[in-house]
Structures are given as C-alpha cells and as structure tokens.
Residue, then its C-alpha position, 0 to 999 in steps of 0.5 A: x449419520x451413517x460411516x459413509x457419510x463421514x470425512x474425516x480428511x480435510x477439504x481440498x479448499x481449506x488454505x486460502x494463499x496469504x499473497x493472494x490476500x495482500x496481506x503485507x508483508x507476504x508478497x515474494x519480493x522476486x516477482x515485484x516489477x515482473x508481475x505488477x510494478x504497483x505491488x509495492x502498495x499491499x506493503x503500504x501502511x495507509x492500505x492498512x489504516x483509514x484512507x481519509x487521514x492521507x486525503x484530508x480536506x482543504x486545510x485540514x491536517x496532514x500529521x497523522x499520515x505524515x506519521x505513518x509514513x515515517x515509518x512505513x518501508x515503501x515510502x520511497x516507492x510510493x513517493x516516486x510513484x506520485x511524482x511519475x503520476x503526478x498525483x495532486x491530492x493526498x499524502x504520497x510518500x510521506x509529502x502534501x501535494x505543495x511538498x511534491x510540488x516543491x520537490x518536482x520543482x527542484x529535481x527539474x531546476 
C-alpha cells in the first residue's frame, strides 16, 4: 500500500442518526404531532419486546404485555390510539379488546 492510498481521516458515512433508527427514547419530542402523529409508538415498549405476547390466541393469557405496560410512558397514547381506531385484537394501552370495549361503552353513556 502506497502514501496515496492511505486515508486517515474518517468517512463521511460513519454516523448513522439514532432518531432515524427509532430507537426509543430519541426522538425530539417538538416535531411529534407535526410530522408523524404515530411517533409516539418508537417510545412504545412492545416495539422493543416479542409482538406475540400483545396478540395472544383466544384465551390465552394477557399478563405479560399487561406488565409491560404498566410501565411503559406512552400507555396513554397508545390506548387512545386503539380506541379512535377501533383497534379489536391485541393489548392497547395496557387494556384487552373486552376492557377497550367496556371503556368505549362508558365514555359514550
């Protein structure tokens, strides 16, 4: 390898931007609602954990996700989500779809 051939200085390509990643946690909270109104969910914890335990099968259990959710800082976003969407299957917001229901029942009574 000859002098020419060497570069020491770094490439212009090495940093790869965190925010465009998704990693939680990173994303600027001011361009929120303004650029992606579901930008809440790369905060999510079930983003970070196997998707199976929020969908489980007909009478299987919720525990798991219901315990991730306790402690995951976008519940209430990711509930009112599934309520506006009417979203029926899976854990939302740390509810099944039978709370959801039970929920939208009396918010509208």
């Amino acid at each position: 390898m000859t002098r020419s051939e060497y570069r020491p200085s770094v490439p212009g390509d090495w940093f790869v931007d965190p925010v465009r990643l998704g990693i939680p946690g990173l994303r600027p909270a001011d361009t929120e609602s303004i650029d992606n109104p579901l930008a809440w969910q790369s905060d999510a914890l079930c983003a970070q954990t196997d998707p199976e335990a929020f969908f489980p099968e007909k009478g299987g259990s919720t525990r798991d996700a219901k315990k991730i959710c306790t402690t995951c800082e976008v519940k209430g976003q990711c509930l009112e989500y599934a309520l506006q969407n009417d979203e029926r299957f899976g854990i939302w917001g740390g509810l099944s779809e039978r709370e959801r229901r039970r929920l939208r029942r009396a918010r509208s009574a």
